[in-house]
C-alpha positions as CSV (number, residue, x, y, z in Angstrom):
1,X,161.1,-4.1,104.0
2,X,162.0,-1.4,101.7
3,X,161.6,1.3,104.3
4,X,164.1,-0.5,106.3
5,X,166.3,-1.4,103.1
6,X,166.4,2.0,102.7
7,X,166.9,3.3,106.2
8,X,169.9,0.8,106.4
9,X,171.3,2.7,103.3
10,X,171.0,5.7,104.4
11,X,173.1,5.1,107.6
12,X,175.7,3.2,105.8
13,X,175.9,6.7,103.7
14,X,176.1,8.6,106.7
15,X,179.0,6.5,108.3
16,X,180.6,6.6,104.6
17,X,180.3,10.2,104.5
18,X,181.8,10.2,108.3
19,X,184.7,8.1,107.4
20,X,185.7,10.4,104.4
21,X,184.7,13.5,106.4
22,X,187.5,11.8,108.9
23,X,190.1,10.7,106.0
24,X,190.3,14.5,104.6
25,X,191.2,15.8,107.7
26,X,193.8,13.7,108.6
27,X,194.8,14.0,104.3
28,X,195.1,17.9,104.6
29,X,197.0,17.4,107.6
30,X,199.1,15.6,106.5
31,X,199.6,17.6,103.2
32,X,199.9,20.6,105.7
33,X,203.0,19.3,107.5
34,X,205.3,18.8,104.1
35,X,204.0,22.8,103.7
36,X,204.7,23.7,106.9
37,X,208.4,22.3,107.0
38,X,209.4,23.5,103.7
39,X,207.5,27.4,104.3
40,X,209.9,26.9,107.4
41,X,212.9,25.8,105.4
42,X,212.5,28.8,102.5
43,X,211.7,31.4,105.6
């Protein structure tokens, strides 16, 4: 039981870590675009 217990936490780390993995990309892209239009803007 505590193997599985465990095993189950493990995976629900890996999703979690997925999920932030996931969350940052679309973050920095989003932080990117802002950039991007004012780099534009300044240019």
């Amino acid at each position: 039981a505590v193997g599985a217990g465990t095993a189950q936490h493990l995976a629900a780390g890996g999703y979690a870590v997925l999920a932030f993995a996931d969350l940052g990309r679309w973050l920095l892209l989003l932080a990117l675009v802002p950039a991007l239009i004012l780099f534009r803007r300044s240019a």
